[in-house]
Structure formats: structure tokens, C-alpha cells
TORLO-951114 format. One record per atom (N, C-alpha, C, CB): chain; residue number from 1; atom name; residue in three letters; x, y, z. Coordinates in steps of 0.1 Angstrom, whole numbers, plus 5000, padded with zeros to 4 digits. Glycine has a CB too. Layout:
BEGIN
A	NUM	CA	Ala	X	Y	Z
...
This chain:
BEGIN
A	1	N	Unk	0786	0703	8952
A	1	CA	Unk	0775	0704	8943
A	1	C	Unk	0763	0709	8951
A	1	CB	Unk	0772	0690	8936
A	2	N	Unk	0758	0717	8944
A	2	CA	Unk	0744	0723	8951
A	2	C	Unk	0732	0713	8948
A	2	CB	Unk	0741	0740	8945
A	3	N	Unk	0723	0712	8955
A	3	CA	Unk	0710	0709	8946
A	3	C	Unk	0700	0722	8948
A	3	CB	Unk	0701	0693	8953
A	4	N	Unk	0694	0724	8934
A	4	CA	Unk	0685	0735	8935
A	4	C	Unk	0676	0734	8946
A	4	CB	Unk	0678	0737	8923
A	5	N	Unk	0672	0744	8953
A	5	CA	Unk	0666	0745	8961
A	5	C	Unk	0649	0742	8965
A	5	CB	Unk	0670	0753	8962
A	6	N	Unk	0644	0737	8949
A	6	CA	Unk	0632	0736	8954
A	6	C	Unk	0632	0722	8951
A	6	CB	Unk	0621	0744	8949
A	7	N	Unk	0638	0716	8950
A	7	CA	Unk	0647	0700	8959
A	7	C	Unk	0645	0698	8968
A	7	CB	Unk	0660	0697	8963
A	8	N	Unk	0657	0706	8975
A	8	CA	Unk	0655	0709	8987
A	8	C	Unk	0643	0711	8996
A	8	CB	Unk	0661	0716	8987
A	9	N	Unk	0636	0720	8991
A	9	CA	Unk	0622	0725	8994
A	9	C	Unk	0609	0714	8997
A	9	CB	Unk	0618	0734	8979
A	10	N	Unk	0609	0707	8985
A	10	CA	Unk	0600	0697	8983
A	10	C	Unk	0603	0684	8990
A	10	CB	Unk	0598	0695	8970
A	11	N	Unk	0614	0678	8997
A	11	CA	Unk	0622	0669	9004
A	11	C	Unk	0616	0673	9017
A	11	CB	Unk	0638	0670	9001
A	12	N	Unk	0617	0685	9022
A	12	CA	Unk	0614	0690	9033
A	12	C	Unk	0603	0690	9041
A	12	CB	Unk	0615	0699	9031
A	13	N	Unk	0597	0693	9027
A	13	CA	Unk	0580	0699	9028
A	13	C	Unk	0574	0681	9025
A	13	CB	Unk	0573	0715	9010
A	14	N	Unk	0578	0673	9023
A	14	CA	Unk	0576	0658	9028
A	14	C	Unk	0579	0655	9042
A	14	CB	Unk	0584	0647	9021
A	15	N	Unk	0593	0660	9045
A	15	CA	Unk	0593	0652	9061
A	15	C	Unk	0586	0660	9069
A	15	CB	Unk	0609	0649	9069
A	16	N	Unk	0578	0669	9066
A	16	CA	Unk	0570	0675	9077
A	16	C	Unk	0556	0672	9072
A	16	CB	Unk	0573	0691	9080
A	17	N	Unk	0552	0663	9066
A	17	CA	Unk	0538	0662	9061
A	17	C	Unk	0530	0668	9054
A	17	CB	Unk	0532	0661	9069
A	18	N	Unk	0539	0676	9042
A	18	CA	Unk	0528	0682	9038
A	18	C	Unk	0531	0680	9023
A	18	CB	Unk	0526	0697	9043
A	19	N	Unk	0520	0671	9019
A	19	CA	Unk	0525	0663	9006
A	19	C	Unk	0516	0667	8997
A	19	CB	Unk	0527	0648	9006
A	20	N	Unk	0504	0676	8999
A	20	CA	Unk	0495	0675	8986
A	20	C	Unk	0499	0689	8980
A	20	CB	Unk	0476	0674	8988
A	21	N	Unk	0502	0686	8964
A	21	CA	Unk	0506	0697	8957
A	21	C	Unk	0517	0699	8958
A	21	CB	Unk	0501	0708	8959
A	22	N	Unk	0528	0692	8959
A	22	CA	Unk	0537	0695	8967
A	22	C	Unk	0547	0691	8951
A	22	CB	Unk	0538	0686	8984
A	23	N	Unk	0543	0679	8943
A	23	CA	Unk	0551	0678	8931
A	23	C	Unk	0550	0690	8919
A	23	CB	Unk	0547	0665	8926
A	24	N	Unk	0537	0697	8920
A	24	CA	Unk	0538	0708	8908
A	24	C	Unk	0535	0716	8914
A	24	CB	Unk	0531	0708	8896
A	25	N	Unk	0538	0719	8926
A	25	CA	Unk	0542	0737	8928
A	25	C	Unk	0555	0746	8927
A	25	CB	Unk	0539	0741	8942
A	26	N	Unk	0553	0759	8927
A	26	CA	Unk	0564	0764	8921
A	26	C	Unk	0567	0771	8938
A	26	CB	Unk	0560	0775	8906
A	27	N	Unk	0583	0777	8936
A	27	CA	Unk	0590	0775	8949
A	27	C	Unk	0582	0786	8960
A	27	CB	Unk	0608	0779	8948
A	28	N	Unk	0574	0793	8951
A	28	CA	Unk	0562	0801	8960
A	28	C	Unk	0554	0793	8965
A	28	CB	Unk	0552	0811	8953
A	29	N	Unk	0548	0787	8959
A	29	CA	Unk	0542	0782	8963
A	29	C	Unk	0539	0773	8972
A	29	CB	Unk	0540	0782	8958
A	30	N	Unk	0552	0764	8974
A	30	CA	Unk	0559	0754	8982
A	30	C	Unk	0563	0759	8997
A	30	CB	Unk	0571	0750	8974
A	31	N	Unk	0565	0773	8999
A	31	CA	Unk	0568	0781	9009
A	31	C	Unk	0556	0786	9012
A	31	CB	Unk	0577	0790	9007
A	32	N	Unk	0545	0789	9008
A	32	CA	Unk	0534	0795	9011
A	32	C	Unk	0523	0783	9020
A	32	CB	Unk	0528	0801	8997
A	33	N	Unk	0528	0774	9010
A	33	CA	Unk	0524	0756	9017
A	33	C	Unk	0523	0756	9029
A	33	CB	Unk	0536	0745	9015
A	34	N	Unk	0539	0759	9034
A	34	CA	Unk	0547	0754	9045
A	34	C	Unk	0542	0770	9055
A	34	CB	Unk	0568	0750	9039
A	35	N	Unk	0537	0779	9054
A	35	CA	Unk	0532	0788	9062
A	35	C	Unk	0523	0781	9066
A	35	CB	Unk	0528	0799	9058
A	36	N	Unk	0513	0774	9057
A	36	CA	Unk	0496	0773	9059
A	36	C	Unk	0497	0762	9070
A	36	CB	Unk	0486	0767	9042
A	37	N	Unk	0506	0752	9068
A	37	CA	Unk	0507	0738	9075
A	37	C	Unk	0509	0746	9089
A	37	CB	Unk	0521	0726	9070
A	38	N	Unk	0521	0753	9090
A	38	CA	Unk	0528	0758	9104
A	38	C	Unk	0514	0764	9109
A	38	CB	Unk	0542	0771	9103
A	39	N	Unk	0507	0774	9108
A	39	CA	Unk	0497	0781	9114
A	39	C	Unk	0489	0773	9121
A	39	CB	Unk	0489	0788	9107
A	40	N	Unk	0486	0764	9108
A	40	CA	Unk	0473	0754	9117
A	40	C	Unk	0476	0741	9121
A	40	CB	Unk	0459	0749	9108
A	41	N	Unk	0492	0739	9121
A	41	CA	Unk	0497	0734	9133
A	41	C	Unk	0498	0741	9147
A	41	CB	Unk	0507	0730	9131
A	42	N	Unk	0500	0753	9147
A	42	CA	Unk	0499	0757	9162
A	42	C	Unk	0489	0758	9165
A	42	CB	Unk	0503	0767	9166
A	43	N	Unk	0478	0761	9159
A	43	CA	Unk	0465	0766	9165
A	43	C	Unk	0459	0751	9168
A	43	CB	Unk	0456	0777	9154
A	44	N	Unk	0464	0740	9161
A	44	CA	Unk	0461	0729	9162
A	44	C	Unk	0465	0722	9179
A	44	CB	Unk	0468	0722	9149
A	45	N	Unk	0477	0727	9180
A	45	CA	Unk	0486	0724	9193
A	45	C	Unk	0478	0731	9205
A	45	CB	Unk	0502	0731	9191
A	46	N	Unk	0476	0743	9200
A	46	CA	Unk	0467	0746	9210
A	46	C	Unk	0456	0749	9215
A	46	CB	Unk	0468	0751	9213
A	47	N	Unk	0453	0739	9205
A	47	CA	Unk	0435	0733	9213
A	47	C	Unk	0442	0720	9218
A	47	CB	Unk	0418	0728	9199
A	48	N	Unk	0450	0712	9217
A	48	CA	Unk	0455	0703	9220
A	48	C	Unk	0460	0706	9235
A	48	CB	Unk	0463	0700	9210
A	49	N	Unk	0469	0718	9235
A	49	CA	Unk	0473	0718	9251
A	49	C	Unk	0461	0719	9258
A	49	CB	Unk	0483	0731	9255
A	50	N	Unk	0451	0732	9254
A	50	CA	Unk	0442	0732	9266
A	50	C	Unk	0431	0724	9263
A	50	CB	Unk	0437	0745	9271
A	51	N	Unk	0435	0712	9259
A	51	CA	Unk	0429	0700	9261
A	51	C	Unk	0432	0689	9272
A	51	CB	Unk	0430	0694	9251
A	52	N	Unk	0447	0697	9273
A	52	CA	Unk	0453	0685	9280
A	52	C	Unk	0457	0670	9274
A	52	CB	Unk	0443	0682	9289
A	53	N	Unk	0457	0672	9260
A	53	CA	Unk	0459	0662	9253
A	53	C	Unk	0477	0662	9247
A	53	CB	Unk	0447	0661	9241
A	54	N	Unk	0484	0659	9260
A	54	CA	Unk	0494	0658	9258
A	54	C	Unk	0504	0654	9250
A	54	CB	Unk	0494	0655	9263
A	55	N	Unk	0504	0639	9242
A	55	CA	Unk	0512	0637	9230
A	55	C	Unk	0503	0642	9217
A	55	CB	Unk	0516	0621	9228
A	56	N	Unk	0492	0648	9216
A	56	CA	Unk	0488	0652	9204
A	56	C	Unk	0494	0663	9205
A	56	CB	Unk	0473	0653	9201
A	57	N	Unk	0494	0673	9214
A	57	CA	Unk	0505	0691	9212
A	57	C	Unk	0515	0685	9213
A	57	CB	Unk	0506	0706	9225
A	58	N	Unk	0522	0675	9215
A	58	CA	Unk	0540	0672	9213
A	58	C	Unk	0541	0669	9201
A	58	CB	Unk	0548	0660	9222
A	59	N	Unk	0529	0664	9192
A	59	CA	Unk	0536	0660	9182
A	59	C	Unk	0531	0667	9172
A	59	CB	Unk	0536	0647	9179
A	60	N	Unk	0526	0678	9177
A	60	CA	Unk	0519	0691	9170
A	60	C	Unk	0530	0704	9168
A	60	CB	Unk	0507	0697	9181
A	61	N	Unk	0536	0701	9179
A	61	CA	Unk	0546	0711	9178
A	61	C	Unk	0556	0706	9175
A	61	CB	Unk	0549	0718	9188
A	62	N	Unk	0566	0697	9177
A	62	CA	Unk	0573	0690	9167
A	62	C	Unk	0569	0692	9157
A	62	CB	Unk	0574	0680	9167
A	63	N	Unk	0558	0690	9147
A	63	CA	Unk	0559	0695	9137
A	63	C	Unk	0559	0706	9135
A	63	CB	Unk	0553	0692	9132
A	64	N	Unk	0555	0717	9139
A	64	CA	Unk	0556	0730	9138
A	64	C	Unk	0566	0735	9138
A	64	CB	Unk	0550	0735	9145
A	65	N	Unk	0579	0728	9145
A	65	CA	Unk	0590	0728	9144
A	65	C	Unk	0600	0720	9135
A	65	CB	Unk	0592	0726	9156
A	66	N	Unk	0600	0713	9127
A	66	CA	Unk	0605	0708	9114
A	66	C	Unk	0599	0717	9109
A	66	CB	Unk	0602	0693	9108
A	67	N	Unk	0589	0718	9106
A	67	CA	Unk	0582	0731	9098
A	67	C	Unk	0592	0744	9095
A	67	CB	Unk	0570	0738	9108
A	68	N	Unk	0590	0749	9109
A	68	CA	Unk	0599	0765	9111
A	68	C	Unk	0613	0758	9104
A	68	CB	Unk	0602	0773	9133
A	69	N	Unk	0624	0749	9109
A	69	CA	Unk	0633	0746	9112
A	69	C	Unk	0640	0736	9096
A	69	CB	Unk	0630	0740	9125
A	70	N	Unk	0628	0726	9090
A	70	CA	Unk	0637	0719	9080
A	70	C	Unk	0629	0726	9065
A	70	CB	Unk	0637	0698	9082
A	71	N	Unk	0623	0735	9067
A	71	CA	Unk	0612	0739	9059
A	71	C	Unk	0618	0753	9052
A	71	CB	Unk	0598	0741	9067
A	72	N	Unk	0611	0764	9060
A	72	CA	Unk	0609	0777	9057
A	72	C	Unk	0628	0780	9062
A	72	CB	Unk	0594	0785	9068
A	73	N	Unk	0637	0778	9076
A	73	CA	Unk	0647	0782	9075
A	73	C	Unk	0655	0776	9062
A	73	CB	Unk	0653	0780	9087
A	74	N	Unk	0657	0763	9065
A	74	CA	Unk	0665	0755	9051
A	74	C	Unk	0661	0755	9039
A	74	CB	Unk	0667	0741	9051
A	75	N	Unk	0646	0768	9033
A	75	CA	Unk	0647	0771	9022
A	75	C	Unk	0650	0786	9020
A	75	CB	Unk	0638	0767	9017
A	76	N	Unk	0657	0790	9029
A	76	CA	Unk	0665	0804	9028
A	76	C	Unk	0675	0806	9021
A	76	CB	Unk	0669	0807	9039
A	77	N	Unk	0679	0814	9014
A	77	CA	Unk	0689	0814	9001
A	77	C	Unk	0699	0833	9010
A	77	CB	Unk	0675	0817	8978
A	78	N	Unk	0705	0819	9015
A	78	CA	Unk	0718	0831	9023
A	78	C	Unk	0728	0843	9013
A	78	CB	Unk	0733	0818	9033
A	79	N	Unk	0730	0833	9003
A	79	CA	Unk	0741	0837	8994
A	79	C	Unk	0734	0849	8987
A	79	CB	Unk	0746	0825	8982
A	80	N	Unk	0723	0848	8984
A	80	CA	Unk	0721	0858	8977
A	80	C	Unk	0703	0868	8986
A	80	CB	Unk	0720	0850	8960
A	81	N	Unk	0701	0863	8994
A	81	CA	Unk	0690	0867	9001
A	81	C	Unk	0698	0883	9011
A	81	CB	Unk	0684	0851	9011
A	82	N	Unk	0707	0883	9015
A	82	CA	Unk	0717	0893	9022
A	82	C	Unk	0708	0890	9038
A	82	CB	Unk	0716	0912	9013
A	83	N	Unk	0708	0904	9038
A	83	CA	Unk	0704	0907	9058
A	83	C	Unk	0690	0904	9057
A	83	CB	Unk	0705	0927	9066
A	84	N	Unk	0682	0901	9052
A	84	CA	Unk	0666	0898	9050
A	84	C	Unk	0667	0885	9051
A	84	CB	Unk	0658	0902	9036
A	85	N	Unk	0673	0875	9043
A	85	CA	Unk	0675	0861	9047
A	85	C	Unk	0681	0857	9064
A	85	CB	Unk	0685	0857	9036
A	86	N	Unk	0696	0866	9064
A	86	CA	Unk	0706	0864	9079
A	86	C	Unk	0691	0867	9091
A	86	CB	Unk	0722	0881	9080
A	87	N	Unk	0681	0880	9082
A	87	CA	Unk	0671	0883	9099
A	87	C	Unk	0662	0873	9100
A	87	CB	Unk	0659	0900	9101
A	88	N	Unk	0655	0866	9085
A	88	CA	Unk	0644	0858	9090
A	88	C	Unk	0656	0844	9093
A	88	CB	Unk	0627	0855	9077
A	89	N	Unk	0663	0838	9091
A	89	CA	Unk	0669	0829	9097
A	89	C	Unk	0675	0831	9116
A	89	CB	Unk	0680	0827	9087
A	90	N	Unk	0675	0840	9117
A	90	CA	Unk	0675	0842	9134
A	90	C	Unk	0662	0841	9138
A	90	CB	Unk	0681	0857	9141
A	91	N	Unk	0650	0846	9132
A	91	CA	Unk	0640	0847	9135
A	91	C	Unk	0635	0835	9136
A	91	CB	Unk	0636	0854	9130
A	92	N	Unk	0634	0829	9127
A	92	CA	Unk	0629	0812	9127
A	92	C	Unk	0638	0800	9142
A	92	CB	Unk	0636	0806	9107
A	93	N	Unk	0656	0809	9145
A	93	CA	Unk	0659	0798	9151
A	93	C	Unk	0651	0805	9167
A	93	CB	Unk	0679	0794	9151
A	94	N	Unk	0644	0818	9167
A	94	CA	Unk	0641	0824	9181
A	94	C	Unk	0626	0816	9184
A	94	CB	Unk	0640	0844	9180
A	95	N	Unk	0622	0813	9173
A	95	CA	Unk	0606	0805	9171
A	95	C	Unk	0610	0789	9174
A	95	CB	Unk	0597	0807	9151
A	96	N	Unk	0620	0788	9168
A	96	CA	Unk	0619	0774	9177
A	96	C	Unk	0624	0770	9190
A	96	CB	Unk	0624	0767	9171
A	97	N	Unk	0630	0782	9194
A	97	CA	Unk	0632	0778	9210
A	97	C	Unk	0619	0786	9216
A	97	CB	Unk	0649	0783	9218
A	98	N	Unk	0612	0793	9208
A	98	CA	Unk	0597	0793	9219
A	98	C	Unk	0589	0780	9215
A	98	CB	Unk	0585	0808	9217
A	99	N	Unk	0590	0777	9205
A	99	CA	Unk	0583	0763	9204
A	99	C	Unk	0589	0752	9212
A	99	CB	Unk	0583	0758	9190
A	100	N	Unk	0597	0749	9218
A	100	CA	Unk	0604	0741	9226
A	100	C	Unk	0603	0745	9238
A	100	CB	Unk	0616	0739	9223
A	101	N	Unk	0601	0758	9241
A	101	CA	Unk	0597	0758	9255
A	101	C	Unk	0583	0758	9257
A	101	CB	Unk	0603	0769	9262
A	102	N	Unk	0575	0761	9245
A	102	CA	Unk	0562	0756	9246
A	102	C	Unk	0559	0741	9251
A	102	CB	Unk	0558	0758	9233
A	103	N	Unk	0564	0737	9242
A	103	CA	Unk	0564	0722	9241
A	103	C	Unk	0569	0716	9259
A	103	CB	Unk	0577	0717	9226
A	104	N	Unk	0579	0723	9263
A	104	CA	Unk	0581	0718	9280
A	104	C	Unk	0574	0721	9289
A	104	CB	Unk	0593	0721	9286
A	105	N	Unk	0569	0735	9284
A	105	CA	Unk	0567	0741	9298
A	105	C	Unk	0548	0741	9295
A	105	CB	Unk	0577	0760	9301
A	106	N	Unk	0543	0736	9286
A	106	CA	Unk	0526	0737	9282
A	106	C	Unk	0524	0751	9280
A	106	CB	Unk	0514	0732	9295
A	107	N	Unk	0533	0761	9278
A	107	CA	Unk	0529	0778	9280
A	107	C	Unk	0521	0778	9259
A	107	CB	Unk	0550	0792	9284
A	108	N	Unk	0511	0782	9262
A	108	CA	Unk	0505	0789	9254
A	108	C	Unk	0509	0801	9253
A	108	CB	Unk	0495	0789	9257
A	109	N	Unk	0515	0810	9258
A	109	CA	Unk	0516	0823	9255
A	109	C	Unk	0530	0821	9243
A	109	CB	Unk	0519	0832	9272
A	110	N	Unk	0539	0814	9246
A	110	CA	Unk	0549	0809	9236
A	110	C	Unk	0538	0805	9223
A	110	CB	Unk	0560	0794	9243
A	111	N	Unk	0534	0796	9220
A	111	CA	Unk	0528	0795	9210
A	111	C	Unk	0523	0807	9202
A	111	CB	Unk	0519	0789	9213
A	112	N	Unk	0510	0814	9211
A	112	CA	Unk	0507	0825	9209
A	112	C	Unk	0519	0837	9199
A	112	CB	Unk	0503	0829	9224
A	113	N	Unk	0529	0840	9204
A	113	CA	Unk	0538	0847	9206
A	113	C	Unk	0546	0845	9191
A	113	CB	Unk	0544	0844	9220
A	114	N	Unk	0551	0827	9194
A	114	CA	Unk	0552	0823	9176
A	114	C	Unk	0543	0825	9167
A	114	CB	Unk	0554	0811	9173
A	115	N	Unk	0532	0823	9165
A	115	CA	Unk	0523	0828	9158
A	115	C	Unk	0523	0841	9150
A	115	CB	Unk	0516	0827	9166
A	116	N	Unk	0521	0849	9165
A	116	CA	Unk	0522	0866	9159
A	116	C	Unk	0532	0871	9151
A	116	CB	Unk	0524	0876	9169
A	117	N	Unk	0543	0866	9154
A	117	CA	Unk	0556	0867	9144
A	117	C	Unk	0555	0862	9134
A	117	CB	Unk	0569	0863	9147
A	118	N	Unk	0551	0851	9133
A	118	CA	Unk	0553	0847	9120
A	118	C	Unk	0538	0848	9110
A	118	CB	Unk	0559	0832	9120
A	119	N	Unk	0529	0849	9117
A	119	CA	Unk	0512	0855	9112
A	119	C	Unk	0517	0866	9097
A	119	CB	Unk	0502	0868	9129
A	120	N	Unk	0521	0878	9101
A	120	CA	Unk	0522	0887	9093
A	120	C	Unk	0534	0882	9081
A	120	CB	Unk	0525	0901	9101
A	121	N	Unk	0544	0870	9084
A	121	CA	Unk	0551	0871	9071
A	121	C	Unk	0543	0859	9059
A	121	CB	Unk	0569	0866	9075
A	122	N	Unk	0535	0851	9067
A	122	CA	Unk	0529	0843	9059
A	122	C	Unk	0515	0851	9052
A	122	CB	Unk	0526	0831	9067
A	123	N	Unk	0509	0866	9061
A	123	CA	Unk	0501	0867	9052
A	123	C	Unk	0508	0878	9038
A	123	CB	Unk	0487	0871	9059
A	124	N	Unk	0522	0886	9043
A	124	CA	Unk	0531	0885	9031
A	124	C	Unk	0533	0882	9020
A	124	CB	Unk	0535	0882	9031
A	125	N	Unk	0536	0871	9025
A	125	CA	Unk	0541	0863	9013
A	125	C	Unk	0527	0860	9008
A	125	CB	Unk	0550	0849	9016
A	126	N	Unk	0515	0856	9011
A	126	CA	Unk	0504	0856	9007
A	126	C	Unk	0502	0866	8998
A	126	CB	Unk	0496	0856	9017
A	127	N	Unk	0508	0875	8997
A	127	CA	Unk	0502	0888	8996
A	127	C	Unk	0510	0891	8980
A	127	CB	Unk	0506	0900	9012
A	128	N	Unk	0519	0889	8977
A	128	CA	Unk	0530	0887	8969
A	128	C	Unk	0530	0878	8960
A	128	CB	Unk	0540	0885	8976
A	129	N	Unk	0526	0867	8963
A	129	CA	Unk	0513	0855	8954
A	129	C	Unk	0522	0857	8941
A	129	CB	Unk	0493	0861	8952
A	130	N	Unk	0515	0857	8932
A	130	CA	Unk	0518	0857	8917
A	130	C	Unk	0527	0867	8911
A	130	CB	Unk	0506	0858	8910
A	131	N	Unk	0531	0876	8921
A	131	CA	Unk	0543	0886	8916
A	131	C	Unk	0553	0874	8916
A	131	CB	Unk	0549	0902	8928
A	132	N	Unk	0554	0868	8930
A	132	CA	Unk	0570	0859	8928
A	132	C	Unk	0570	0845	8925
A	132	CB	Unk	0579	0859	8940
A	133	N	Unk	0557	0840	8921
A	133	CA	Unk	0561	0826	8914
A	133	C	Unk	0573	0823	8907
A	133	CB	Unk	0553	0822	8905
A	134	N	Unk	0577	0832	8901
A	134	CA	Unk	0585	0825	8892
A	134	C	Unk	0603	0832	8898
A	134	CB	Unk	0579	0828	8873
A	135	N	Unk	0602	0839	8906
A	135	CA	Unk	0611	0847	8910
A	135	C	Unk	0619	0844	8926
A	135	CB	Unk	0603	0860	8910
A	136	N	Unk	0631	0847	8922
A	136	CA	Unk	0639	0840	8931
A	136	C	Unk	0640	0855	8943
A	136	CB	Unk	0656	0833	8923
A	137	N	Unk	0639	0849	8958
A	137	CA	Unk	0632	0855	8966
A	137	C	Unk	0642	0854	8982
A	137	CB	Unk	0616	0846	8965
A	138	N	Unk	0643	0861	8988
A	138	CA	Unk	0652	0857	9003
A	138	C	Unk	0647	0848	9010
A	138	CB	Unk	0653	0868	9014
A	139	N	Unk	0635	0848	9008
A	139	CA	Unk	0628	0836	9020
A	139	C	Unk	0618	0828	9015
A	139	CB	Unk	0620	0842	9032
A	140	N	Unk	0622	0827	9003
A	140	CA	Unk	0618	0811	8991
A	140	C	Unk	0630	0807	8990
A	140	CB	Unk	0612	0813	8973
A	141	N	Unk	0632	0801	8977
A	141	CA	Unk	0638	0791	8973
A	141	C	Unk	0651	0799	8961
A	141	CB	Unk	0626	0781	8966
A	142	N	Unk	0662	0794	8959
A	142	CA	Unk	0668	0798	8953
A	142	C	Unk	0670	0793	8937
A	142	CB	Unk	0676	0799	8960
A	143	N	Unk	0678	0795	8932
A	143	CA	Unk	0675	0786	8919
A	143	C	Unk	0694	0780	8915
A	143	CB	Unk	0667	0799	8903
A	144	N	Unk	0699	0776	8927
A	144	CA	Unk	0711	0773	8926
A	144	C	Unk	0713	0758	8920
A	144	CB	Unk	0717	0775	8939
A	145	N	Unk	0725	0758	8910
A	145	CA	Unk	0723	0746	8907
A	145	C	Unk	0737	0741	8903
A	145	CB	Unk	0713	0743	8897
């Protein structure tokens, strides 16, 4: 049994903290969410690293990583998304091992680097806004049930 995906979506987009709006948005919007959180979690992380404030960027990037990882990948719709889904799902697992080596090694330039990749799909999808609210998407939500 499947559960529709913006279930899925909204389950997600709780265990990574991002709970306002989160019961009546639509699966765009719920993914657009989960960009906004990710960004200004890294940029959050790194004022944090070159702060030197050590468990605030660990638990900055950890989130940034449930983010990339239980969020935006696990609301990817493989079955029907094709090679656009298969590229941003590699893409998301390549962001989280620079976020992890962020996270070991204090490199800002990893951060940096995640960012830039994913900068342009969030302002994207930004961008796409009210064409796909209601529309089932490779790197939203699917409507499987």
C-alpha cells in the first residue's frame, strides 16, 4: 500500500522542523517550504562554523541534512518523475555527503558548494509557483494512493 505522498511530505517536513503551514499547504508548496528551511539552514550553519560555535553548525547541518535527505529526496516520485527525478535524487545523495564532510571537516567551502547547487532549483521551483500547485511534478510530490 502506498501512502500519497504529501503524507509522506508533511511527516517529513515535521521531523525536520518545519511545521508552520505545513497542514494546509499544497504539495508545492510543502517542497518550496522545505527549500526555504534548507537555505537558511546553511547559511545559518555558517555563521555558526565561523563562529566557532560548534554544536550549533552540527545541529544545523544535520538538519540541513534530514532536510536534503527525509524531505526533498523522499518526496521524489521515481515511478513517474523518469531521469529528472533518478538526476535530482543522486544529486541530493552528492549534497549530503558534502554536508557530512562539512559537518567533519568545518569546510565551508562544502557548504558553500551545497548551496550553489541547490540555490538555482529552489529559486525554480520558486519560480513555477502557481503553475504547479495543483500538479504532479518529478521533484514534488506524487499523488499515489
Amino acid at each position: 500500500m502506498f501512502t500519497p505522498s504529501h503524507f509522506r511530505a508533511s511527516s517529513a517536513y515535521k521531523r525536520v522542523g518545519v511545521d508552520t503551514g505545513v497542514p494546509s499547504a499544497n504539495p508545492h508548496r510543502l517542497v518550496h517550504m522545505l527549500f526555504e528551511e534548507l537555505l537558511q539552514s546553511l547559511a545559518a550553519a555558517r555563521g555558526a562554523m565561523q563562529r566557532k560555535e560548534i554544536p550549533e553548525k552540527c545541529a544545523l547541518i544535520t538538519k540541513a541534512i534530514r532536510i536534503v535527505d527525509e524531505g526533498l529526496k523522499a518526496g521524489l516520485n521515481r515511478e513517474h518523475g523518469g531521469e529528472l527525478a533518478e538526476n535530482l535524487a543522486g544529486l541530493y545523495d552528492y549534497c549530503v555527503i558534502r554536508l557530512i564532510h562539512a559537518n567533519a571537516r568545518n569546510d565551508d567551502s562544502a557548504l558553500t558548494e551545497v548551496r550553489n547547487l541547490l540555490e538555482p532549483i529552489a529559486q525554480a521551483w520558486h519560480t513555477i509557483g502557481p503553475k504547479a500547485a495543483g500538479a504532479t511534478v518529478a521533484a514534488g510530490a506524487s499523488n499515489r494512493s
